[in-house]
C-alpha positions in Angstrom: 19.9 0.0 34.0 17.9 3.3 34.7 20.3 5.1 32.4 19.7 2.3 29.3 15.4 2.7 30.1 15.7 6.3 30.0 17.6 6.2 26.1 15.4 3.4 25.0 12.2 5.7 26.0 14.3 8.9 24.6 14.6 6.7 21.2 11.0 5.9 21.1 9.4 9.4 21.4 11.9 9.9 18.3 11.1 7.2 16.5 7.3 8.2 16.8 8.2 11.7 16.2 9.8 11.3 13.2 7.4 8.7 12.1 4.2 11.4 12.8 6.0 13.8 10.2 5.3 11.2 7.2 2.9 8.4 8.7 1.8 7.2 5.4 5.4 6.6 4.4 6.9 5.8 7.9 6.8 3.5 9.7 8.7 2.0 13.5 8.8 0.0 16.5 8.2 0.5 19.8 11.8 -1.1 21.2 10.8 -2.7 24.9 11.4 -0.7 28.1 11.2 -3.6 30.3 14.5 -3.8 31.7 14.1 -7.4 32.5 13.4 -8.2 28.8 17.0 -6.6 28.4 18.5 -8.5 31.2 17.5 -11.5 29.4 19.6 -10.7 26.8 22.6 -9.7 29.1 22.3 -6.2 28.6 22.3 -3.5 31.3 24.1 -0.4 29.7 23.4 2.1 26.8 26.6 0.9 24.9 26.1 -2.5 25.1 22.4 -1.9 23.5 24.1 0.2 21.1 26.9 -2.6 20.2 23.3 -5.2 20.4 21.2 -3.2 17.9 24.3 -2.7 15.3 25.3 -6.3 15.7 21.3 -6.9 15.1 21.4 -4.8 12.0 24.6 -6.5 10.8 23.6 -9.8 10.8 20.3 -9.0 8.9 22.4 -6.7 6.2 25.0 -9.7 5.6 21.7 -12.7 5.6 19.9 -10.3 2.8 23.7 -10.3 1.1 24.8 -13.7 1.7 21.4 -15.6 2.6 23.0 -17.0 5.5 23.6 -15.6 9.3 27.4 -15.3 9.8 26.8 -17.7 13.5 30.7 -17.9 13.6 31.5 -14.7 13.9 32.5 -13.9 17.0 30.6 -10.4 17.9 31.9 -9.3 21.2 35.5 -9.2 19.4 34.0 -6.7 17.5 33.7 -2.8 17.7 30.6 -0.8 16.7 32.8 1.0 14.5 34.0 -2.1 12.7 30.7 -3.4 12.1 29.7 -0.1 10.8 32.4 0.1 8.5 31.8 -3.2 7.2 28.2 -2.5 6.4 29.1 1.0 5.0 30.9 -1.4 2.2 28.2 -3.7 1.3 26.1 -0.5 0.8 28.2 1.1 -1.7 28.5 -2.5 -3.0 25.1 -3.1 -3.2 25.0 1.4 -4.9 27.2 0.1 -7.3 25.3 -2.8 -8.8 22.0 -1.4 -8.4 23.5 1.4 -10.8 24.9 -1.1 -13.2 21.7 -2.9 -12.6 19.9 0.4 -14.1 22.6 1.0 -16.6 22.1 -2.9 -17.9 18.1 -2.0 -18.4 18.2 1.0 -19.6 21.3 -0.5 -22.4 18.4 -3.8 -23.3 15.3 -1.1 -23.6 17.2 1.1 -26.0 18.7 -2.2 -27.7 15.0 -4.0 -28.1 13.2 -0.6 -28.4 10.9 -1.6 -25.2 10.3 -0.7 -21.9 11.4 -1.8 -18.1 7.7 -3.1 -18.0 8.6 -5.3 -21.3 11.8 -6.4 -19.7 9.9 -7.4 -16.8 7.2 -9.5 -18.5 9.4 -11.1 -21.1 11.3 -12.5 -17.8 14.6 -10.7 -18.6 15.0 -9.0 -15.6 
């Protein structure tokens, strides 16, 4: 448990560093060092944080995609890696049609002779 603490408090004094460097444009949490708000959750080692946090970020990633929370996946059958890899494919999913998104508008302002703004007002997009 020591060794999770000390890399939860390591990840903080990053986060806040690398928040200072921009804090108009930054921003982060302060992730809890109370070791029994971890044991709550059943975690007491740096990987199983690390396979917590991803499986956190995964759930939110496929919700935004899917607007539901996948409850019947079973997590602890899955890898960090795996996870990863899945959500390195919705991003380039989600690149891909927020380019053809762009190409779309840009195709309906040359089209109508208007602008994004116009697009935007006349409800289009």
């Amino acid at each position: 448990m020591e060794e999770l603490i000390k890399y939860i408090e390591a990840k903080n004094i990053k986060n806040q560093a690398w928040m200072a460097k921009d804090p108009v444009n930054r921003i982060t949490g302060i992730i809890s060092t109370d070791p029994s708000h971890w044991e709550a959750y059943g975690i007491t080692t740096v990987e199983q944080y690390k396979h917590y946090m991803v499986k956190e970020s995964y759930i939110e990633l496929y919700k935004s995609i899917h607007g539901i929370k996948p409850t019947w996946l079973d997590f602890n059958k899955m890898t960090i890696e795996e996870m990863n890899s899945e959500m390195d494919s919705w991003s380039a999913m989600l690149d891909e049609q927020a380019a053809a998104t762009k190409k779309d508008i840009a195709r309906l302002c040359a089209e109508y002779h208007c602008t994004e703004d116009d697009l935007k007002r006349w409800d289009v997009i």
